[in-house]
C-alpha positions as CSV (number, residue, x, y, z in Angstrom):
1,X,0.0,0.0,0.0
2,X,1.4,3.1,-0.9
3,X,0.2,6.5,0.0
4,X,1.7,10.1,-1.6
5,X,0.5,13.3,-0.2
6,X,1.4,16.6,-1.2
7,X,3.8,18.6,0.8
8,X,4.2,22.6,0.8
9,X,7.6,24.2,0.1
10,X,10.5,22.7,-0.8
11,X,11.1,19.7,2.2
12,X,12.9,16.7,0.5
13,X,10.7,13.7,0.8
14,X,11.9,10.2,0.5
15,X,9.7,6.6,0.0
16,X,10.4,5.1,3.0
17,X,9.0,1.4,4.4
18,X,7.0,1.9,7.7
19,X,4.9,0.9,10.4
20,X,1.5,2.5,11.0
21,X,0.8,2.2,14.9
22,X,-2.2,3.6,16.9
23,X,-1.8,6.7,18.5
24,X,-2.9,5.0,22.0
25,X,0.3,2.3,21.5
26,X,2.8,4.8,19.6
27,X,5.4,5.8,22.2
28,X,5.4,2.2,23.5
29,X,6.0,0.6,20.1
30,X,8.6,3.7,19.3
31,X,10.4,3.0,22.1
32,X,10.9,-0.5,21.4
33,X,12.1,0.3,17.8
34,X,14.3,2.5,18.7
35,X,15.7,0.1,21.2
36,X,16.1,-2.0,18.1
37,X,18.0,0.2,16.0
38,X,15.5,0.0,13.3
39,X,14.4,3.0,12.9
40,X,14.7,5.3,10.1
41,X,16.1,8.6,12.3
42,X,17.3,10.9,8.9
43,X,13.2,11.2,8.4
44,X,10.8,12.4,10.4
45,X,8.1,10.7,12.2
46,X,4.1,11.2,10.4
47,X,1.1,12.0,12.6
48,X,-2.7,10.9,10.2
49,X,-5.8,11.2,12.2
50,X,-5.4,8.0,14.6
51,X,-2.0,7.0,13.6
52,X,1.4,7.6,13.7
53,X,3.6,6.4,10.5
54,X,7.0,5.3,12.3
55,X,9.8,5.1,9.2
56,X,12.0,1.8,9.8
57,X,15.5,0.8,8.0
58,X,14.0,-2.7,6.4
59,X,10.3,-4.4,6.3
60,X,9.5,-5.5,9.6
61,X,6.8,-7.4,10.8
62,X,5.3,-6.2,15.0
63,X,1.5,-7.0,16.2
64,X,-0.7,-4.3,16.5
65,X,0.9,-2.4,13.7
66,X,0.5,-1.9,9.5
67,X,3.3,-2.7,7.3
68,X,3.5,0.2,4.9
69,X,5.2,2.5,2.7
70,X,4.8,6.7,2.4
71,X,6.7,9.6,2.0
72,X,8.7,10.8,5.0
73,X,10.4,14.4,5.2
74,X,14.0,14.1,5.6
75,X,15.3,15.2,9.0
76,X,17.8,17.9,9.2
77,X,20.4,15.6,11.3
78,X,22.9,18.4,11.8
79,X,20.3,20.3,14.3
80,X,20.2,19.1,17.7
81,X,16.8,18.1,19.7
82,X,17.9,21.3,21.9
83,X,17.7,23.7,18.5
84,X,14.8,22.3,17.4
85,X,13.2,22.6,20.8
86,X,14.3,26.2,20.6
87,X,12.9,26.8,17.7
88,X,9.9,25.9,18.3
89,X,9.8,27.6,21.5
90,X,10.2,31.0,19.9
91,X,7.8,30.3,17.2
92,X,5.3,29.4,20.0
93,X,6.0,32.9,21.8
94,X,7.6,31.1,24.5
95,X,10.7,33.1,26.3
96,X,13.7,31.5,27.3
97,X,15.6,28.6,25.9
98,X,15.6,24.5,27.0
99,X,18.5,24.5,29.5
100,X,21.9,22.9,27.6
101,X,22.5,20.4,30.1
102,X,19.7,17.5,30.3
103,X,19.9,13.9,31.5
104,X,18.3,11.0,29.5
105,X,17.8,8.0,31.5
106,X,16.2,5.4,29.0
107,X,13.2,7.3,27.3
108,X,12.8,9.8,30.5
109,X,14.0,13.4,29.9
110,X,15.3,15.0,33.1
111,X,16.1,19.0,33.2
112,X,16.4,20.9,36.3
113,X,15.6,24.2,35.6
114,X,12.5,25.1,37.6
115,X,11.2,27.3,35.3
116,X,9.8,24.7,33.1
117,X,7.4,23.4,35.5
118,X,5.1,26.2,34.3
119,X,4.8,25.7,30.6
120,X,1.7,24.8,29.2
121,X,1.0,20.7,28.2
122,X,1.1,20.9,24.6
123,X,5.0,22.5,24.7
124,X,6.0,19.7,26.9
125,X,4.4,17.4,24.3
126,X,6.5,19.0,21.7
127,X,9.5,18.5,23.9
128,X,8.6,14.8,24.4
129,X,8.6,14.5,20.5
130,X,11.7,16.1,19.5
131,X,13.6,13.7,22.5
132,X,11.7,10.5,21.7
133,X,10.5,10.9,25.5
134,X,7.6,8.8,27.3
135,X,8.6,11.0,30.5
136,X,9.5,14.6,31.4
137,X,10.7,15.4,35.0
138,X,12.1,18.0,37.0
139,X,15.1,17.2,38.9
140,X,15.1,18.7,42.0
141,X,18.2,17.0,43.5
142,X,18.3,14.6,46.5
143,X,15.9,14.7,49.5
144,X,16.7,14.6,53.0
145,X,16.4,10.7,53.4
146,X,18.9,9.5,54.8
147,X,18.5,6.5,52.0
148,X,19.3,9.3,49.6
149,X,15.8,9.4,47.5
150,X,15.6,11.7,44.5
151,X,13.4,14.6,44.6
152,X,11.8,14.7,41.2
153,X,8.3,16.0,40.2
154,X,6.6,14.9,36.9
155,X,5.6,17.4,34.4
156,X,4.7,15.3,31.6
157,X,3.8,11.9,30.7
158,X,3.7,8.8,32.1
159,X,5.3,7.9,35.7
160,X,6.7,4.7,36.1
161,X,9.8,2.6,35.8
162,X,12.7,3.5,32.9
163,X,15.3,0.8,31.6
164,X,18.8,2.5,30.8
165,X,21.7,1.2,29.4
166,X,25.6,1.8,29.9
167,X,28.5,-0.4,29.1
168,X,26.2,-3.0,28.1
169,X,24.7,-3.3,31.5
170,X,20.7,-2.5,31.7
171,X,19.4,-1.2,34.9
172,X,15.7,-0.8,35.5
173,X,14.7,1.7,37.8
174,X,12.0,4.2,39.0
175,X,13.4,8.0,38.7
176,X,10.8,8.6,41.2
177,X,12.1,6.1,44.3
178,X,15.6,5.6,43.2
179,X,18.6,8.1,41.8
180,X,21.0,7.0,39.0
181,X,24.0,9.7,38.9
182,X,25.4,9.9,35.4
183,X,28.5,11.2,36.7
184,X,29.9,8.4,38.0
185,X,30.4,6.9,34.6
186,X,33.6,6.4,34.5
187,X,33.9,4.8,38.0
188,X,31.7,2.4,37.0
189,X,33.3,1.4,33.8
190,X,36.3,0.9,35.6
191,X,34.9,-1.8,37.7
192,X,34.4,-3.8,34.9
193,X,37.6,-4.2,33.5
194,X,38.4,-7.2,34.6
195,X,40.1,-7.0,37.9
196,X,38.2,-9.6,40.4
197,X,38.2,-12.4,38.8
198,X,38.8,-15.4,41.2
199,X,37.9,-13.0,44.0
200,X,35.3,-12.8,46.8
201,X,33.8,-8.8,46.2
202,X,31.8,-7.3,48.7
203,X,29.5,-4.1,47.6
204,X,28.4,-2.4,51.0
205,X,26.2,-0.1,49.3
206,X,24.7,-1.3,46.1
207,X,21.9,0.5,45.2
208,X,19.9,-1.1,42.5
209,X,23.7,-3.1,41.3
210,X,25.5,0.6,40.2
211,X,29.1,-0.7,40.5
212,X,27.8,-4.6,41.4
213,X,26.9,-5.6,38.0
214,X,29.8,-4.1,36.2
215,X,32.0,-6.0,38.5
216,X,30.2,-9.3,37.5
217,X,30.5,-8.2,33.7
218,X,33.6,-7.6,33.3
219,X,35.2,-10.5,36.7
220,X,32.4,-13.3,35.3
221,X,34.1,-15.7,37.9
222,X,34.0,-13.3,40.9
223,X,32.2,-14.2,44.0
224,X,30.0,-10.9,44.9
225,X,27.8,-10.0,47.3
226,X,25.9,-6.9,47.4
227,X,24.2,-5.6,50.3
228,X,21.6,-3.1,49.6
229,X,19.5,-1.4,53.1
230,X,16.6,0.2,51.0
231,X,14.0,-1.8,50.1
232,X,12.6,-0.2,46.5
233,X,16.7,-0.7,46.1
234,X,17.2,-4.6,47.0
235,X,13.9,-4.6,44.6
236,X,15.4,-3.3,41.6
237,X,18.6,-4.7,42.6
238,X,17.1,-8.2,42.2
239,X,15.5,-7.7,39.2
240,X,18.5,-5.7,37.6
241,X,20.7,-9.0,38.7
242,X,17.9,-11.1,36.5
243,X,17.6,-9.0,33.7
244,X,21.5,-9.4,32.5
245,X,21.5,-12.8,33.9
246,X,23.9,-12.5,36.7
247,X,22.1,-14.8,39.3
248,X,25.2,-17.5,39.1
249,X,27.4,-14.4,40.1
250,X,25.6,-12.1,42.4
251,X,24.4,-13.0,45.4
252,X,21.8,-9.8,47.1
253,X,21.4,-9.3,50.7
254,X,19.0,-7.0,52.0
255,X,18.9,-4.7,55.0
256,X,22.0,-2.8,56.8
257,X,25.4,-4.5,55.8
258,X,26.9,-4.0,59.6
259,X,25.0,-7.2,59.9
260,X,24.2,-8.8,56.3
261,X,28.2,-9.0,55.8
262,X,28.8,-10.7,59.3
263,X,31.2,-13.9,58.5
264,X,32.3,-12.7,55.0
265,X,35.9,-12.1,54.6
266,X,36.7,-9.6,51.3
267,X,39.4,-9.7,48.7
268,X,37.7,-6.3,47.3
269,X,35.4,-3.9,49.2
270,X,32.9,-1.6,47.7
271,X,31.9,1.0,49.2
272,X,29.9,3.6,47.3
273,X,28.1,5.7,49.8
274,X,29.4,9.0,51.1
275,X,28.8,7.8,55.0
276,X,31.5,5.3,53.8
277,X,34.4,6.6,56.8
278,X,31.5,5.9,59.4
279,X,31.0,2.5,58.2
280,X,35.0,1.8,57.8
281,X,35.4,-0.8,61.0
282,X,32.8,-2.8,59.6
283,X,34.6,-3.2,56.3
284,X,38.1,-4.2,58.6
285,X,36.5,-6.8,60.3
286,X,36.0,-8.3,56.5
287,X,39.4,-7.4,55.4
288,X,42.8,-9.5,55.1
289,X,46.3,-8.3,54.0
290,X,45.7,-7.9,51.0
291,X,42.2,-6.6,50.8
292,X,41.5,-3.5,48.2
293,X,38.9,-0.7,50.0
294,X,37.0,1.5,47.4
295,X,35.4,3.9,49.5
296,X,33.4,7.4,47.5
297,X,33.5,10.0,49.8
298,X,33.1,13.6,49.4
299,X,36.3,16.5,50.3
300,X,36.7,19.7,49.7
301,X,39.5,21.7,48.1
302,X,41.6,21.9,51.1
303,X,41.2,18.8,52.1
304,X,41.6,16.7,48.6
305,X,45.3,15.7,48.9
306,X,44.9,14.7,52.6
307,X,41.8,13.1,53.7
308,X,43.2,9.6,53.9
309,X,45.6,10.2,56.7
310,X,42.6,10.8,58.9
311,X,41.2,7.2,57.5
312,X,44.3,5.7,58.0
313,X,44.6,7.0,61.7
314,X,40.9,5.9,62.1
315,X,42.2,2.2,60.5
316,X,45.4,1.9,63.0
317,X,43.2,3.1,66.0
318,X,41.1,-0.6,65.1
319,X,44.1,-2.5,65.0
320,X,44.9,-2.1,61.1
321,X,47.5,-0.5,59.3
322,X,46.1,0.6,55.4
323,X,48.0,2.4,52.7
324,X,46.7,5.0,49.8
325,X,46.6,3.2,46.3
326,X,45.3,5.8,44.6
327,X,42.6,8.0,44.6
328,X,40.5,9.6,41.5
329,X,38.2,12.4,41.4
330,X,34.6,11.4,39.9
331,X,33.0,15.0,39.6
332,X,32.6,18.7,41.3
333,X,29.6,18.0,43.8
334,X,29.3,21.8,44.5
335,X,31.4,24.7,45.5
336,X,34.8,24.0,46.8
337,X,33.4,20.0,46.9
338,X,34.6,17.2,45.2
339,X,33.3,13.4,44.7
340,X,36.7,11.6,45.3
341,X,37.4,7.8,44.9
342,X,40.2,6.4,47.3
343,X,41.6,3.1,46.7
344,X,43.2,1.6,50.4
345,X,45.0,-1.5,50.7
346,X,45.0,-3.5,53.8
347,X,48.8,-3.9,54.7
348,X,48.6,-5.5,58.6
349,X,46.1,-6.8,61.4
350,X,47.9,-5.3,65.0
């Protein structure tokens, strides 16, 4: 079946295969395809009165949808979503422009500039479609639980659960209950190169598997045991563990490691939480000679290049002796403060 309709001005149009969904199943079956990496992105997506034409790269076959061909526009590639939002916002008398900075966790669009809690439905709509978003949220930082819950508000959309991918690890979690810090990227991707193999790992602080299941990616004969004390957490933790079939690797244990860990003894210690110095006997009594301490932690300028001497004065006053490895510096966390990895090495039992 093959329908041409007549365009004004001078767009390029191209014959394109497609997939005519329902309006009411559109972002769902988008999403997928795009997961995919089947659809056509150089042309531009087709809205006719209950459906939406969704180009694709080859004939594919997906119930609930049309097989077709139509004429797409093609899709100026060299203008960013952020352009084209800001286009649009300035054609739509809107002042101000979408902020530069933006996280995308799966197909939820995150910004943080409260300002944009006001605009009217239909703009956010437009946003949604420029992004490919199901979601749009305001990111209003962490809240004061002591379990570190984000503070976000929905402003358009659906509210639910997002799957997000990195380093060919996929974690499912709800924005809403949960955080996920893009920042810590590279510390993560460093987990997984391959250094545990052989070696019983213990993550005090897991979250929903952040540095846990790129440890078992990339150290597939690791022992690791991941301790998570919030429950929505363990709960995404668990399912995060299924969904890149890790159970054979990871072993979860819920509620507050002082006590989950008790009897474990370490070769590597995770501990991702910025309490981590409170909670450092706890990962000695684990340790060995020999045992590697991870610990994220948060110093300011002064401070950077000397922290660890008050950890390693806290270490020998409970009958250890530890030495600096290394330490890196993830990301600015504010003024003068800085997200700082330190590597320790357990070098003596008094």
């Amino acid at each position: 079946m093959v329908k041409r309709i007549a365009y004004g001005g001078s767009a390029k149009m191209v014959l394109c295969e497609c997939l005519s969904v329902p309006k009411s199943s559109a972002n769902k079956v988008l999403s997928y395809l795009l997961k995919q990496d089947v659809v056509r992105k150089d042309l531009k997506i087709r809205y006719e009165m209950n459906h939406v034409l969704i180009p694709v790269k080859s004939p594919i076959k997906l119930d609930g949808t049309l097989a077709e061909r139509h004429d797409f526009q093609v899709r100026d590639l060299t203008v960013s979503p952020v352009e084209r939002v800001n286009r649009k916002l300035e054609e739509m008398g809107i002042e101000g422009r979408f902020p530069d900075k933006f996280i995308m966790f799966g197909d939820s669009l995150f910004i943080k500039e409260k300002r944009f809690q006001r605009l009217p439905l239909k703009v956010f709509g437009m946003i949604a479609k420029e992004f490919c978003a199901n979601s749009i949220y305001l990111d209003r930082g962490i809240g004061e639980s002591p379990i570190r819950e984000p503070d976000v508000k929905l402003l358009w959309g659906r509210k639910g659960g997002v799957t997000h991918e990195e380093n060919g690890i996929f974690y499912s979690f709800d924005p809403t209950k949960v955080m996920f810090s893009p920042g810590n990227v590279n510390s993560r991707i460093w987990e997984s190169k391959g250094h545990f193999n052989e070696k019983t790992v213990v993550d005090m602080f897991a979250g929903i598997g952040y540095f846990t299941l790129q440890v078992a990616k990339g150290s597939p004969r690791a022992r690791i045991f991941a301790c998570e004390l919030n429950p929505n957490s363990f709960d995404f933790l668990v399912q995060n563990i299924r969904k890149n079939r890790m159970e054979d690797r990871i072993n979860p244990l819920p509620g507050d490691c002082r006590s989950s860990t008790y009897g474990l003894r370490a070769d590597y210690i995770l501990m991702g939480h910025f309490d981590s110095p409170q909670f450092l006997a706890t990962a000695l009594r684990m340790s060995h000679k020999g045992t590697m301490i991870n610990m994220h932690i948060i110093c300011d300028t002064a401070t950077i290049n000397s922290h660890w001497i008050g950890i390693q004065r806290r270490a020998r006053e409970l009958g250890y002796l530890i030495d600096i490895l290394d330490q890196k510096v993830v990301k600015s966390y504010g003024p003068h403060l800085w997200h700082v990895s330190s590597r320790f090495i357990v070098t003596a039992a008094l």
